[in-house]
VEXDREN-2710 file (C-alpha; in Angstrom, 1 decimal):
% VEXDREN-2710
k/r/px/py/pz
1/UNK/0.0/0.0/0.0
2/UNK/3.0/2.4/0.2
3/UNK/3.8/1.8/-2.9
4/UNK/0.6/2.8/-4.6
5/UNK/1.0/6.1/-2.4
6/UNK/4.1/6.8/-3.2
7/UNK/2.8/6.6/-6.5
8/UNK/0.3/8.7/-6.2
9/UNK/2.2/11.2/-4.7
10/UNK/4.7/11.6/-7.8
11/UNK/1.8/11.9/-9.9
12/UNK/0.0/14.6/-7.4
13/UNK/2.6/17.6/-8.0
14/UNK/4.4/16.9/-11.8
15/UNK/0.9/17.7/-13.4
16/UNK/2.1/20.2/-15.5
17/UNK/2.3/21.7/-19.3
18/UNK/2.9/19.5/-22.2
19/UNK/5.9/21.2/-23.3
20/UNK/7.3/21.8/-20.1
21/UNK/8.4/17.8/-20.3
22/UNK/11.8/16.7/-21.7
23/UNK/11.3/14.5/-24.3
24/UNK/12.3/10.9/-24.0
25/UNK/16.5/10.0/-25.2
26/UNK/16.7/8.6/-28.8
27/UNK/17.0/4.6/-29.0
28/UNK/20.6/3.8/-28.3
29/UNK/21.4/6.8/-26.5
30/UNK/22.0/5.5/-23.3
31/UNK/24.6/3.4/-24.8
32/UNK/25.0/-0.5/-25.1
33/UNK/23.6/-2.7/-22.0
34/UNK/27.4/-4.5/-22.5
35/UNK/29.2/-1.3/-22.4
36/UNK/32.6/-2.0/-20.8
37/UNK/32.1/-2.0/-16.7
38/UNK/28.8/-3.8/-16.5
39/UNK/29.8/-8.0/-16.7
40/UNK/26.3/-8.9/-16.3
41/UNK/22.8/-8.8/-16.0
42/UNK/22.8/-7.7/-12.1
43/UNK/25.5/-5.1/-13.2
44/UNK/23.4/-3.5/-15.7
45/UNK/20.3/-3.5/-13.4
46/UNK/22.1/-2.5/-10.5
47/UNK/23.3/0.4/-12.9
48/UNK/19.5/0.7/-14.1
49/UNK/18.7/1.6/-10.4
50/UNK/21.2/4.3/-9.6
51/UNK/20.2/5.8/-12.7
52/UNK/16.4/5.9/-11.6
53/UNK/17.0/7.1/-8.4
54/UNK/19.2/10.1/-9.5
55/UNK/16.0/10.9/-11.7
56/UNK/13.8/10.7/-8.5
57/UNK/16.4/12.9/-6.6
58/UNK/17.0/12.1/-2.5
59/UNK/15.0/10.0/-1.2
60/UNK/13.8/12.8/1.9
61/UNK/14.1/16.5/0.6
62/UNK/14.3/18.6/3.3
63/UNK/11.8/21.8/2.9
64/UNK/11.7/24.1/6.0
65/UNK/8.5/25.1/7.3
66/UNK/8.3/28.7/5.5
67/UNK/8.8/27.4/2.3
68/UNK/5.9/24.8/2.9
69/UNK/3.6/27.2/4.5
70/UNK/4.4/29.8/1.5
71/UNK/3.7/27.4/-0.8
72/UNK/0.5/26.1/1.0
73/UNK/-0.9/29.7/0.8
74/UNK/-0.3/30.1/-2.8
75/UNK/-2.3/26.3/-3.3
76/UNK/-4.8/27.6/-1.1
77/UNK/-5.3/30.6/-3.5
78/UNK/-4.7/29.5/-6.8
79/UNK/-5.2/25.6/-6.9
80/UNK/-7.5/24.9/-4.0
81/UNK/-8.1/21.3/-5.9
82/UNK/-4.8/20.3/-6.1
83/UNK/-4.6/21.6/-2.1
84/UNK/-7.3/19.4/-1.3
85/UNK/-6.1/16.0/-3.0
86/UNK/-2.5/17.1/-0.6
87/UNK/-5.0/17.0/2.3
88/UNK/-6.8/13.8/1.3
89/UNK/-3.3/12.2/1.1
90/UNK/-1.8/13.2/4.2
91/UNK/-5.0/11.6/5.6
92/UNK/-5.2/8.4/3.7
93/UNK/-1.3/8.1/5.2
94/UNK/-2.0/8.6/8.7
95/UNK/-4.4/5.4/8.5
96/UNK/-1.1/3.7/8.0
97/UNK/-0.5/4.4/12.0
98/UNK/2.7/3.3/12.2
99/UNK/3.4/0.8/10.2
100/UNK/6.6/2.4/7.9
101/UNK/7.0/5.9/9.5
102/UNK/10.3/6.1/7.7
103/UNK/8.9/5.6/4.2
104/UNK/6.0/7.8/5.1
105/UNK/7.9/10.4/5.9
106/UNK/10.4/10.0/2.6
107/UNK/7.3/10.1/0.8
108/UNK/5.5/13.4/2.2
109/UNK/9.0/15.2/2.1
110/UNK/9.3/14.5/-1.6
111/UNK/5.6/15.4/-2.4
112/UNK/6.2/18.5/-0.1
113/UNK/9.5/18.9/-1.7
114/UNK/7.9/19.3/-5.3
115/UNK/5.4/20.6/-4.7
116/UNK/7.2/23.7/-3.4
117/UNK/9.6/23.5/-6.0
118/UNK/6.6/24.2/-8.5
119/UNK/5.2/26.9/-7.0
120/UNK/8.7/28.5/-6.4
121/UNK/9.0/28.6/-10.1
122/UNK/6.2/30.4/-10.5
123/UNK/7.3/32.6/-8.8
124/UNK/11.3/33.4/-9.9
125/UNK/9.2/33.3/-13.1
126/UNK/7.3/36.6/-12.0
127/UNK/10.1/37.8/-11.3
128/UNK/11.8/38.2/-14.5
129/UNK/9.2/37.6/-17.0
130/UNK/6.0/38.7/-15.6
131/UNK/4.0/38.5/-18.9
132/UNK/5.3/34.8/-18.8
133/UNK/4.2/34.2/-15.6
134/UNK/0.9/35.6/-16.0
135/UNK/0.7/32.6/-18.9
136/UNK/1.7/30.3/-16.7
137/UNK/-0.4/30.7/-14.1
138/UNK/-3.2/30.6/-16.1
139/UNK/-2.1/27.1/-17.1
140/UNK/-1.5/26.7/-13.7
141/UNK/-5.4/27.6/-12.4
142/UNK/-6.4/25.3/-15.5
143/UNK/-4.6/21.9/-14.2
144/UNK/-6.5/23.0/-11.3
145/UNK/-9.9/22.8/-13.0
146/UNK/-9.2/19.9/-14.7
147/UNK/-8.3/18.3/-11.1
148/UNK/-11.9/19.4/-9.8
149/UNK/-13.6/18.1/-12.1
150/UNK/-12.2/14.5/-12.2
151/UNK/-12.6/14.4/-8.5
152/UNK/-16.2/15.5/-8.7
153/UNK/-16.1/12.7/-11.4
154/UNK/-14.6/10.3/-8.5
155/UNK/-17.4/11.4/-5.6
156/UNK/-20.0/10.4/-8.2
157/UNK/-18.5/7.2/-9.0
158/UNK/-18.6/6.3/-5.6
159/UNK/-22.5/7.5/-5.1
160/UNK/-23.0/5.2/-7.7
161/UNK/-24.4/8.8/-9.8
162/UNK/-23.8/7.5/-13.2
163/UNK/-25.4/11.0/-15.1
164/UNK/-22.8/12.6/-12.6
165/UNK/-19.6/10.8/-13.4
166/UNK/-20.9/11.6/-17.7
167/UNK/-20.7/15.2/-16.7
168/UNK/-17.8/15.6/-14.8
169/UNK/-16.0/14.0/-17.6
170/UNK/-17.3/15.8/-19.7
171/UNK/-16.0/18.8/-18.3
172/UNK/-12.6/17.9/-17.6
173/UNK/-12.4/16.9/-21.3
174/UNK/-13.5/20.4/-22.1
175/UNK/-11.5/21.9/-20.0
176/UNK/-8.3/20.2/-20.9
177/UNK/-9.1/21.3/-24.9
178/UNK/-8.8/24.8/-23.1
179/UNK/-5.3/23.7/-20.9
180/UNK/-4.0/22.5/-24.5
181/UNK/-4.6/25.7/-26.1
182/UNK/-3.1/27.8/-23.6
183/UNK/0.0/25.7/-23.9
184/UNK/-0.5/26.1/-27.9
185/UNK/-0.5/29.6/-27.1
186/UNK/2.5/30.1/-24.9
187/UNK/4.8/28.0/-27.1
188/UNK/3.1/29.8/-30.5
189/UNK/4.3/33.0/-28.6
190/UNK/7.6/31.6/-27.0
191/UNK/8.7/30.8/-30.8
192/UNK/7.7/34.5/-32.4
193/UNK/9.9/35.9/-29.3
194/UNK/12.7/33.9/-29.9
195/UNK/12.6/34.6/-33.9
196/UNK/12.5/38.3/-32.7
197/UNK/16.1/37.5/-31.1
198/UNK/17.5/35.4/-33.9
199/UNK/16.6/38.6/-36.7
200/UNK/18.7/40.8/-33.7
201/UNK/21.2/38.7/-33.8
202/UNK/21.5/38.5/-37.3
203/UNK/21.5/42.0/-37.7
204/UNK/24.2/42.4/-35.0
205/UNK/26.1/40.1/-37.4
206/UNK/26.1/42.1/-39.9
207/UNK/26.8/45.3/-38.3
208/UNK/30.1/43.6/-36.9
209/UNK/31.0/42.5/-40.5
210/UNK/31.2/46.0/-41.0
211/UNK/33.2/46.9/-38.4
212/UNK/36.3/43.9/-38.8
213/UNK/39.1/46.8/-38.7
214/UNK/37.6/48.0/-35.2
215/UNK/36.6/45.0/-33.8
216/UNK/40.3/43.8/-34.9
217/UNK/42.3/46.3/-33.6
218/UNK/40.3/45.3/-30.0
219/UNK/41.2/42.3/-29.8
220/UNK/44.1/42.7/-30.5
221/UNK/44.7/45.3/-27.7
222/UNK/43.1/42.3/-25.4
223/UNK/45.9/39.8/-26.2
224/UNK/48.8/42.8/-25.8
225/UNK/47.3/43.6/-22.2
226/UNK/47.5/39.7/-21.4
227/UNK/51.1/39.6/-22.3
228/UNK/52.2/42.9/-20.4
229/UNK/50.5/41.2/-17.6
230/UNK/51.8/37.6/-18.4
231/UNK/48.2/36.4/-18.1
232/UNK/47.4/33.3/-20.3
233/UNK/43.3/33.6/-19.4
234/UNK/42.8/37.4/-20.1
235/UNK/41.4/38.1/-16.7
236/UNK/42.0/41.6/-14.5
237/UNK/45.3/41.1/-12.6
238/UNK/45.3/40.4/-9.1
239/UNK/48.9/41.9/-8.3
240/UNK/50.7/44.7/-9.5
241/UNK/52.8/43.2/-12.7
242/UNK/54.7/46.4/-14.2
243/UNK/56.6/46.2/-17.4
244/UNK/59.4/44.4/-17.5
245/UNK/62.0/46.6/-20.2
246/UNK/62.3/45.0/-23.0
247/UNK/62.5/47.8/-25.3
248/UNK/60.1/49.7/-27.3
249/UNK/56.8/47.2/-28.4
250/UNK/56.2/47.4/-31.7
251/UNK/52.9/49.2/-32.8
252/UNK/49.8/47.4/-33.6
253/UNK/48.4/50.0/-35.0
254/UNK/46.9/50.2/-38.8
255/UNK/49.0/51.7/-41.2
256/UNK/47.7/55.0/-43.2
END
């Protein structure tokens, strides 16, 4: 039974936007399963393991009680649904009683952990692109929707309210035709900003074309100043380095 919740609990906070998800590695890309190290089949699966559980991250993420309560707040405003299934879980894990308290607790710190980390991005997200984030949280409000309705869905199915359960679906389908269109949206607009940057770039290109003799000459003052200061990266100098005499340096300078 802790299984299925912590199953449920990994499911409960990734909900998110279709393009937000990486998509899966080519065939092959992982390499061959007799790549040089692994012997045999409990090598490889051993291997298989550590690789899942980096994916998962620690087992217990630690989240101090600010973050949590911030982040409950926000839930409480914005995705009261999604606030409410946290609630029914903590519940359903308490009839446990004791049995496991370790796992239990692994498992609520790493739904806690991402759920915070969600909402947290949400937020850094305000913070330097608010029109972005105003997108986002629409999407956001909209995952919460679509969790209302399927839990309505889930109360009728248990009431045995067959005409209930029809509608409920019915309304989580339509709002998920609305989720996908916001995500449409976001990447149609996401695109048209970055071809915005690529025609600034390209015109930046060409205005340093025109400029080679410059640009040269600046460089090459760069390089002198790293060999007055015998500094093979180019960086400031951290100690006084004067000149050592060598004689007059040659100028760099173009020739009229």
């Amino acid at each position: 039974m802790v299984r299925a919740l912590l199953i449920a609990s990994l499911a409960l906070a990734t909900l998110g936007s279709a393009e937000a998800q990486p998509p899966p590695p080519p065939d092959g890309s992982m390499g061959p399963p007799d790549r040089p190290g692994m012997r045999d089949r409990g090598d490889r699966q051993r291997a298989g393991s550590s690789d899942r559980d980096r994916r998962r991250g620690p087992a217990t993420v630690a989240v101090d009680s600010e973050r949590w309560t911030k982040a409950q707040v926000f839930l409480t405003e914005n995705s009261p649904h999604r606030m409410a299934m946290y609630e029914r879980f903590v519940e359903r894990m308490d009839a446990l009683g004791d049995e496991r308290p370790q796992m239990q607790e692994q498992v609520l710190g790493r739904l806690r952990g991402r759920i915070v980390r969600r909402v947290e991005e949400l937020g850094r997200l305000q913070e330097s692109n608010p029109d972005e984030h105003a997108h986002a949280l629409q999407q956001f409000r909209s995952e919460d929707a679509i969790l209302g309705h399927l839990m309505d869905a889930r109360e009728a199915r248990e009431a045995g309210d067959s005409d209930g359960v029809k509608n409920a679906v019915a309304a989580a389908r339509k709002e998920a035709e609305r989720f996908l269109g916001l995500a449409l949206d976001r990447r149609a607009r996401q695109l048209d900003e970055a071809s915005e940057r690529l025609d600034r770039e390209r015109a930046r290109l060409e205005r340093d074309r025109e400029r080679v003799n410059e640009l040269s000459q600046s460089i090459l003052g760069r390089f002198e100043r790293m060999v007055d200061r015998d500094d093979p990266e180019g960086g400031p100098p951290t100690t006084p380095s004067p000149r050592r005499d060598r004689g007059p340096r040659p100028s760099t300078r173009p020739v009229s």
